[in-house]
TIMAR-311818 format. One record per residue (C-alpha): x, y, z. Coordinates in Angstrom, 2 decimals, padded with zeros to 5 digits. Last residue first. Layout:
[node [X Y Z]]
...
//
This chain:
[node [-040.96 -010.85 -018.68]]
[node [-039.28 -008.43 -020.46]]
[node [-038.03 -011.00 -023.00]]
[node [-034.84 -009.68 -024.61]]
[node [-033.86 -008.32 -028.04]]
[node [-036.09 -005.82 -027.83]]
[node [-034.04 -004.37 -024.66]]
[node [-030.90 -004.82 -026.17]]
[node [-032.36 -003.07 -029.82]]
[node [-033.45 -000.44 -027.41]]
[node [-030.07 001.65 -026.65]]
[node [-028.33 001.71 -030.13]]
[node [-025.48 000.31 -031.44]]
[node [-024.41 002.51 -034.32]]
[node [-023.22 000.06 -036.82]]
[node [-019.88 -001.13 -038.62]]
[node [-018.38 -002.77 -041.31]]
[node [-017.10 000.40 -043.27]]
[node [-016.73 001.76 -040.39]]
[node [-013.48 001.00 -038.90]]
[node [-011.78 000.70 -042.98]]
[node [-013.28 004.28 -043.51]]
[node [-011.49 005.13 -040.07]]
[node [-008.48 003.62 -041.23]]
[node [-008.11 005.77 -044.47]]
[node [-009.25 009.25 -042.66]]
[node [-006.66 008.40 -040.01]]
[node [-004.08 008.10 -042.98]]
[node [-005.30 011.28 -044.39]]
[node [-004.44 012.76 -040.89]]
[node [-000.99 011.55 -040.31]]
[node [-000.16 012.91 -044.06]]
[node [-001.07 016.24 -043.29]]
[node [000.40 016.49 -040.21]]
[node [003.88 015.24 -041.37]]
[node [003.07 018.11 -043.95]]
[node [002.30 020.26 -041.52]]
[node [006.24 019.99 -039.85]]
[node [007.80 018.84 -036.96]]
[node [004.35 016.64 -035.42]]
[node [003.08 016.94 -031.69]]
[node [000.86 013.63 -031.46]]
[node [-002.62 013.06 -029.97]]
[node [-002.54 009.12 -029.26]]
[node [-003.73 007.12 -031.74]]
[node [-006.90 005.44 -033.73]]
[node [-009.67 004.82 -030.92]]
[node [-012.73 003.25 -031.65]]
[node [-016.55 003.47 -032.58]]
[node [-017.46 006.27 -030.75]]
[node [-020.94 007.56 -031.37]]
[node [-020.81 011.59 -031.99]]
[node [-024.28 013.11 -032.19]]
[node [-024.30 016.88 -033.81]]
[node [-026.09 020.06 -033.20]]
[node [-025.44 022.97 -035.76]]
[node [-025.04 026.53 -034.93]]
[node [-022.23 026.28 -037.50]]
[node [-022.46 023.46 -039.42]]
[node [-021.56 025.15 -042.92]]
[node [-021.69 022.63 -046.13]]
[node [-019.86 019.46 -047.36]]
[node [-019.73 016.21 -046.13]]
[node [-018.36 013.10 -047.58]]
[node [-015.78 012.15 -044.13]]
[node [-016.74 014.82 -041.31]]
[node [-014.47 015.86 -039.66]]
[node [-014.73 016.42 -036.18]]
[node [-012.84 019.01 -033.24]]
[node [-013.05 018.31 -029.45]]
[node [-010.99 020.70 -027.61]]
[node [-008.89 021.23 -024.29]]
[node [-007.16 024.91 -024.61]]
[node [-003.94 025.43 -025.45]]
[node [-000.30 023.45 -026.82]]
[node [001.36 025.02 -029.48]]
[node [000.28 024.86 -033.07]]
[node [001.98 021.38 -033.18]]
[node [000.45 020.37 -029.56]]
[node [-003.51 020.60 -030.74]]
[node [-004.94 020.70 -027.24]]
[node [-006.92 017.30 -027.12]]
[node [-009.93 015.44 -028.58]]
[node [-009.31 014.77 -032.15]]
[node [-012.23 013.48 -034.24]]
[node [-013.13 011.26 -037.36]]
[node [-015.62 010.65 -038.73]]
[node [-018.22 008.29 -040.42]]
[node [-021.91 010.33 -041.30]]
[node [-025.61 009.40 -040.26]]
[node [-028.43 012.02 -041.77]]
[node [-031.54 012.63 -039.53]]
[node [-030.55 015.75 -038.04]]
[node [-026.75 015.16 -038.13]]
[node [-025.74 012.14 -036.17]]
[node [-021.76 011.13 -036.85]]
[node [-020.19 007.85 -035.75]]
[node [-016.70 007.84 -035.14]]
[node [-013.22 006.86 -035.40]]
[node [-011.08 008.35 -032.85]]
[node [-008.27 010.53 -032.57]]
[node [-006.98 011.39 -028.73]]
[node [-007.07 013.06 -025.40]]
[node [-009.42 010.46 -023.32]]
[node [-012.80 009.85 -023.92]]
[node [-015.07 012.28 -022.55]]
[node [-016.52 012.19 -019.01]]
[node [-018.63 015.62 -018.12]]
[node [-020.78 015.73 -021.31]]
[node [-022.15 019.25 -021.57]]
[node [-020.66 019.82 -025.22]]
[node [-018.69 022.05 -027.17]]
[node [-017.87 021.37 -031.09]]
[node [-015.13 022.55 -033.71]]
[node [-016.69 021.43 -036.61]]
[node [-013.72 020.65 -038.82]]
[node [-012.55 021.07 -042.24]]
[node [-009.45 018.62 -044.06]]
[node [-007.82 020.57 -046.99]]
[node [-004.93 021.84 -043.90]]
[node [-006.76 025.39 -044.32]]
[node [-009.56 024.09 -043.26]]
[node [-008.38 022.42 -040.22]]
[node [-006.83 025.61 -038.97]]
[node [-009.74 026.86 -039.07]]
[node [-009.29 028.73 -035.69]]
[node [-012.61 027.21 -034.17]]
[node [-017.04 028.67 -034.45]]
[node [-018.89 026.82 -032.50]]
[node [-020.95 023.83 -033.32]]
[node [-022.81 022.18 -030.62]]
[node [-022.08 018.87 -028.95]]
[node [-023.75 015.57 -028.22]]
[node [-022.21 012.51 -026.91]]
[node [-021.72 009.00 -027.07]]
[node [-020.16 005.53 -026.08]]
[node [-021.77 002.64 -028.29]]
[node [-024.28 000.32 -026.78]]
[node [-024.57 -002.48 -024.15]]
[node [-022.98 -000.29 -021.27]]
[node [-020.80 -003.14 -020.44]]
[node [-020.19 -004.72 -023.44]]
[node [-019.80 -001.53 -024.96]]
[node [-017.81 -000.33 -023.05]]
[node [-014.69 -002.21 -024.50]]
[node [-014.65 -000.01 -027.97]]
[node [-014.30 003.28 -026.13]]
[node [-011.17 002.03 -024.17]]
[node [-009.65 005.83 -024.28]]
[node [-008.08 005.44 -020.94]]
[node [-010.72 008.44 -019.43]]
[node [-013.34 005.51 -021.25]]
[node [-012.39 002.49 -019.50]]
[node [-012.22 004.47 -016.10]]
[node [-015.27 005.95 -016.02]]
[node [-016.82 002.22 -017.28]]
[node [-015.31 000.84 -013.87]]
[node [-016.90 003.58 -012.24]]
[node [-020.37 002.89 -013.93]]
[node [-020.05 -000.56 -012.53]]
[node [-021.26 -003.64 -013.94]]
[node [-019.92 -006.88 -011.77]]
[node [-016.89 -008.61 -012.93]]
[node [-016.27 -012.10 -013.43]]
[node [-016.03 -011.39 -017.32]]
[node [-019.04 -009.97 -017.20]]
[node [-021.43 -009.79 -014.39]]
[node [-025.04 -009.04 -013.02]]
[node [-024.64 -008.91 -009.06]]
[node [-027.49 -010.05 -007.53]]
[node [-030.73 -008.11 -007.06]]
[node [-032.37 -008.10 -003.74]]
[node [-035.77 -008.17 -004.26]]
[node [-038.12 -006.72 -000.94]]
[node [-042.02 -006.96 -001.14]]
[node [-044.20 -003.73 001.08]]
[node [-045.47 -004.65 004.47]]
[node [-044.25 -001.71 006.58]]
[node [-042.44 -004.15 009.36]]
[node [-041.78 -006.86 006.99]]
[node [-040.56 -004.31 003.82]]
[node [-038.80 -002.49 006.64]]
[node [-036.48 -005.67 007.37]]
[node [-035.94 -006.01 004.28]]
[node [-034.49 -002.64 003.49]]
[node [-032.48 -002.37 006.76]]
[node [-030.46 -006.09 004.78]]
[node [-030.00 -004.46 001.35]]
[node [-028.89 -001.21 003.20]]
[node [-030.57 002.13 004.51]]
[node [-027.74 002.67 007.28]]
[node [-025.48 004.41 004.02]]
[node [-024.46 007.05 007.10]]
[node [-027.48 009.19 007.05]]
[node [-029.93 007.59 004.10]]
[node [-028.75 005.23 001.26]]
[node [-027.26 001.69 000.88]]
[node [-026.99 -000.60 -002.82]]
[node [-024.63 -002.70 -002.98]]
[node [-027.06 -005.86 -003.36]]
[node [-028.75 -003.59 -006.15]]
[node [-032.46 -003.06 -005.61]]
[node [-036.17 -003.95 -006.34]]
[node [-038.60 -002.39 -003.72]]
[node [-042.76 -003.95 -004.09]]
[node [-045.74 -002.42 -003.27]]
[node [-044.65 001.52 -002.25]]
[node [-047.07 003.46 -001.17]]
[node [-045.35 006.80 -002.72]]
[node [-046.24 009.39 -000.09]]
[node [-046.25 007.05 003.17]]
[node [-044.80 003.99 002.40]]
[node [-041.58 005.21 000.17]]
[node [-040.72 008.92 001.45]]
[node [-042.24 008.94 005.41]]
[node [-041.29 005.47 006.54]]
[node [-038.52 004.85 004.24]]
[node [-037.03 008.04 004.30]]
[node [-037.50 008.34 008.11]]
[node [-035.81 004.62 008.47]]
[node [-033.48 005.86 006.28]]
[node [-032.81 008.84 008.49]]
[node [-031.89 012.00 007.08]]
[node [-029.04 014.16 006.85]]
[node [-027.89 013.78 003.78]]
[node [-031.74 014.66 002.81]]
[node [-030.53 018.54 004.66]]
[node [-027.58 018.42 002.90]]
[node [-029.43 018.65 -000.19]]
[node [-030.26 015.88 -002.97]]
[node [-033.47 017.30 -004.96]]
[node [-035.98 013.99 -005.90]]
[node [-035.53 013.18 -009.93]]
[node [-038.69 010.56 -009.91]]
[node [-038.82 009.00 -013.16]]
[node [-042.28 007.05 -014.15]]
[node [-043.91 004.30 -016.37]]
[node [-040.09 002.58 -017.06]]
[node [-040.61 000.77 -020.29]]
[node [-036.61 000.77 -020.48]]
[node [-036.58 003.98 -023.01]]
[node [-037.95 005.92 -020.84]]
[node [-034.64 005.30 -018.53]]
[node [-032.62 006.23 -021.42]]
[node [-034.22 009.01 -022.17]]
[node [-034.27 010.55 -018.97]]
[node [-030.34 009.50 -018.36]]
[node [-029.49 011.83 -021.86]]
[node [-031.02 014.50 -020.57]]
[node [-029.50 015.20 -017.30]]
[node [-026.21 014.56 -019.02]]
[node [-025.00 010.94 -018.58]]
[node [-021.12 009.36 -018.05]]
[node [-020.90 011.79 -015.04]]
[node [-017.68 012.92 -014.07]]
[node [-017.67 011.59 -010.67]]
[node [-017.70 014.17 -007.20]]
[node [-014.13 013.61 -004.96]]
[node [-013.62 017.33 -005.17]]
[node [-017.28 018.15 -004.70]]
[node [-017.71 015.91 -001.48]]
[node [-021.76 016.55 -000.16]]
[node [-023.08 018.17 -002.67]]
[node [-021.73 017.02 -006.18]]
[node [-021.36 013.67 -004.07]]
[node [-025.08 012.86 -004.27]]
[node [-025.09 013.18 -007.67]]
[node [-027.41 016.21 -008.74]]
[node [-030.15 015.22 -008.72]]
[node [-031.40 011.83 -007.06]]
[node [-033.10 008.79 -008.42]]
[node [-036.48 007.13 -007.74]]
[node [-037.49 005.15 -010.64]]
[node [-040.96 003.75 -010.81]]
[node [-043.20 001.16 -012.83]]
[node [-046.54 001.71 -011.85]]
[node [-048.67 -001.10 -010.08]]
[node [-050.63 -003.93 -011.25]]
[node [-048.58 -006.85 -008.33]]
[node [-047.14 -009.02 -011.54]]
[node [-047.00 -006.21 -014.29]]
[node [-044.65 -003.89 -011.72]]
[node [-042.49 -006.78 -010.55]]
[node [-041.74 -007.19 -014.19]]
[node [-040.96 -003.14 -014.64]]
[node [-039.28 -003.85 -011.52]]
[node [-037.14 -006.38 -012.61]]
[node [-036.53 -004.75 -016.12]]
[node [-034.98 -001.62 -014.51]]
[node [-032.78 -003.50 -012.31]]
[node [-031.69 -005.36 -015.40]]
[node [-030.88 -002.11 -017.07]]
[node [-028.93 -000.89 -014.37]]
[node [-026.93 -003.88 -014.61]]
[node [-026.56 -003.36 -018.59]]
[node [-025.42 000.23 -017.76]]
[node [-027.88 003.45 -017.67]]
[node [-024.05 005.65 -017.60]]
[node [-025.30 006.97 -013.83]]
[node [-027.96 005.07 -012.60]]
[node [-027.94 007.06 -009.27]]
[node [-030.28 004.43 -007.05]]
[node [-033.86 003.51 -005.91]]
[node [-035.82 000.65 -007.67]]
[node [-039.81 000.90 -007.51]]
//
């Protein structure tokens, strides 16, 4: 079993997850992930709560998806803030779950006052007699992965970098709702798209990757407000280069490849105009050579064992 948030699913968490799904083979056991919903902080610190790089959905798959044999989404309430760890442990991980082997992050600390640390943990695996690993820090570029230091790569717009943290392209879904057309009327259409993604890229045009039921499209979209009709609303509106039809209704899969410009106010629509068949003309040039990086093809490309 490993124990944590796994927000993003990030190459680190995806070591933890192949440890115990090792650890799980060795001592014939299930493979188990014991996370908590919502975020810890959602409850106990709101205003200081992450956007989360995951939905609900999204973390699910991804954890499937690394031979895990179960997900355990336990409630987070004030009342588990206010347990033990020694409780937890005792009650929780021997008692309920019997527990063979534990398999966490070196930073890793839960239960009243983050007492339940790397060094409480081993000491309970003697007294309860369940195995302790303690996994290092997994690094690159000196650094260890952290799903706040992918937060903060992505709010700057840094969509290509993640990647070799997170060990696939950025992405989101979103529905199609009806917009202003303005884009239509400017010979370039848009799906004008909401989504339950709390961390999107920062205010900006990107080159992207488009999933439409089982058809893959390039794009390009502009996440921001739209300051030459006069600043509004946030929104996140695609085209879709060699596509024609209505989307409406539609779900779609954005994969960001990488990040054009900035959002710009221009003086006139032809300015506009001519901004935006330029994007077009880069982003074919992005794509052209490029691939959705998908979740598995790191984990097939790896030994589990």
């Amino acid at each position: 079993m490993t124990l944590g948030n796994f927000d993003g699913v990030h190459l680190g968490h995806r070591e933890l997850f192949r440890q115990t799904v090792r650890r799980a083979r060795q001592v014939k056991a299930r493979s188990v992930v014991y996370t908590f919903e919502p975020h810890p902080l959602k409850v106990l610190a709101p205003d200081r709560a992450p956007l989360l790089l995951n939905t609900l959905a999204e973390k699910e798959r991804l954890i499937a998806a690394s031979h895990i044999d179960q997900l355990i989404r336990a409630p987070f309430t004030p009342e588990v803030a206010s347990l033990k760890a020694e409780d937890f442990v005792r009650d929780t991980l021997v008692a309920l779950l019997r527990v063979k082997y534990l398999i966490v992050g070196y930073d890793y600390a839960f239960g009243r006052g983050r007492e339940g640390d790397s060094a409480f943990l081993s000491e309970q695996g003697l007294k309860y007699g369940f195995g302790v690993d303690i996994l290092q820090p997994v690094c690159t570029d000196g650094q260890p992965y952290s799903s706040t230091r992918i937060r903060q790569m992505i709010a700057s717009g840094d969509v290509h970098g993640v990647i070799a943290l997170l060990g696939r392209h950025y992405t989101f879904e979103g529905n199609v709702v009806p917009g202003e057309q303005r884009g239509r009327k400017l010979g370039y259409p848009t799906a004008n798209l909401v989504t339950e993604k709390e961390q999107l890229p920062a205010v900006g045009v990107y080159a992207v990757k488009v999933r439409h039921r089982e058809q893959e499209y390039g794009g390009v979209v502009n996440i921001g407000r739209r300051p030459t009709f006069g600043a509004g609303k946030q929104t996140i509106e695609v085209h879709l280069l060699d596509y024609t039809g209505d989307l409406y209704g539609e779900t779609l899969r954005l994969y960001f490849i990488e990040r054009l410009r900035d959002e710009q106010s221009f003086s006139d629509v032809e300015a506009l105009k001519k901004t935006i068949s330029s994007d077009i003309l880069r982003c074919r040039q992005q794509l052209e050579s490029t691939r959705v990086i998908q979740y598995r093809e790191y984990l097939e490309s790896r030994e589990l064992f």
